[in-house]
C-alpha positions in Angstrom: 0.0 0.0 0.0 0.8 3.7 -0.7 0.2 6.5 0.5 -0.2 10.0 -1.4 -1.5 13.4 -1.7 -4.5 13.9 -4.3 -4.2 17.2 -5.5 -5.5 17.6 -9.0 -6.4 14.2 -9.7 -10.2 15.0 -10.0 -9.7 18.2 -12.5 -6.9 16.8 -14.2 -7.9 14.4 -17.4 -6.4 11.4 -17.2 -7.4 10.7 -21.0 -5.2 13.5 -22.0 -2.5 12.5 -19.6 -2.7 16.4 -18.1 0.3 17.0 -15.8 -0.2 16.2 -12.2 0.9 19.0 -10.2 1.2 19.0 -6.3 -0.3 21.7 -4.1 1.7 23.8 -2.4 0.0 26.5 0.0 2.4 29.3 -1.1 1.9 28.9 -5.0 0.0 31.4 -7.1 0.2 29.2 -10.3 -3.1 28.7 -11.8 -3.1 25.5 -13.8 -5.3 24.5 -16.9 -6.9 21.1 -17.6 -8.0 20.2 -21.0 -11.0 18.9 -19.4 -14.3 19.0 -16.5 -16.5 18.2 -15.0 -19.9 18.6 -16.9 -22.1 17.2 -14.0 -22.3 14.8 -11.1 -20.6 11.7 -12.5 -18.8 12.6 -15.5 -16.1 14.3 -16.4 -15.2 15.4 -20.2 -11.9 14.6 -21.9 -10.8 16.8 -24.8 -12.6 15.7 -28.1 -15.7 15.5 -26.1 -14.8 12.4 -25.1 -16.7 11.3 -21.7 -15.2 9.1 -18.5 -16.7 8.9 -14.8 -15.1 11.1 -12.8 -14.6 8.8 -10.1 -12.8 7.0 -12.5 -10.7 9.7 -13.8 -9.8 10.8 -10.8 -9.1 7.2 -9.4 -6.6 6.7 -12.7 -4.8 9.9 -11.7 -4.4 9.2 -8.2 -2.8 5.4 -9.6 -0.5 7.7 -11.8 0.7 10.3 -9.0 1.9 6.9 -7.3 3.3 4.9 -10.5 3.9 7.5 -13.4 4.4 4.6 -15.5 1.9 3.0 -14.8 0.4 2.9 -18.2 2.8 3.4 -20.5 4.3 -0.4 -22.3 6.5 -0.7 -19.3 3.9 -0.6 -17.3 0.3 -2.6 -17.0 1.3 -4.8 -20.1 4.7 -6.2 -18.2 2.9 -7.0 -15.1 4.5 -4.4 -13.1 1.6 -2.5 -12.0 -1.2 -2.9 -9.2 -4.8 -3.4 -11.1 -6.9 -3.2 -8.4 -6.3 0.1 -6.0 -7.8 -0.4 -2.3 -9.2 2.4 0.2 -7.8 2.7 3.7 -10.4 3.5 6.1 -9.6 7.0 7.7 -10.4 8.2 11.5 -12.6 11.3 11.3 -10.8 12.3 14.7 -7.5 12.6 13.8 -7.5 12.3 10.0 -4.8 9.3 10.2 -5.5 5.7 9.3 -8.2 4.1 11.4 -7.4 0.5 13.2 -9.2 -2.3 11.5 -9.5 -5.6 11.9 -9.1 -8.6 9.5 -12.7 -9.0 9.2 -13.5 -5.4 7.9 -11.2 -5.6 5.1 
């Protein structure tokens, strides 16, 4: 399991392979996506090309972790996770919650 930040991965297009940028409180740079959100559900790609935007955003969060994810060296050759799991969180303290076996 990883662990990551998830900054842009919902406004980003992972069809278009946008740039992944990390927030940073102090920067004023105002990026641009080549696509949206057009309502609750999907998101569209350039081309007018339509994906689920929990999926979008789930692919973007996969390539934040494994850049190469996609690319030959990656799915194709076996070297890439295929099915990305949640970690439940504790609304307290905003860190992992404690789980047992059963709950996973």
């Amino acid at each position: 399991m990883v662990i990551t930040e998830e900054s842009y991965t919902s406004v980003a297009s992972f069809l278009d392979r946008d740039p992944l940028p990390v927030w940073k409180p102090n920067n004023e740079t105002e990026y641009t996506f080549s696509g949206r959100r057009v309502k609750r559900g999907l998101y569209r790609a350039s081309g007018k090309r339509y994906i689920n935007s929990d999926v979008n955003g789930s692919l973007n969060r996969i390539r934040k972790v494994a850049p190469n994810a996609f690319g030959p060296e990656g799915v194709e050759d076996g070297k890439a996770v295929l099915a990305p799991m949640a970690r439940p969180c504790s609304a307290d303290s905003r860190s992992p919650a404690k789980t047992s076996k059963r709950n996973l």
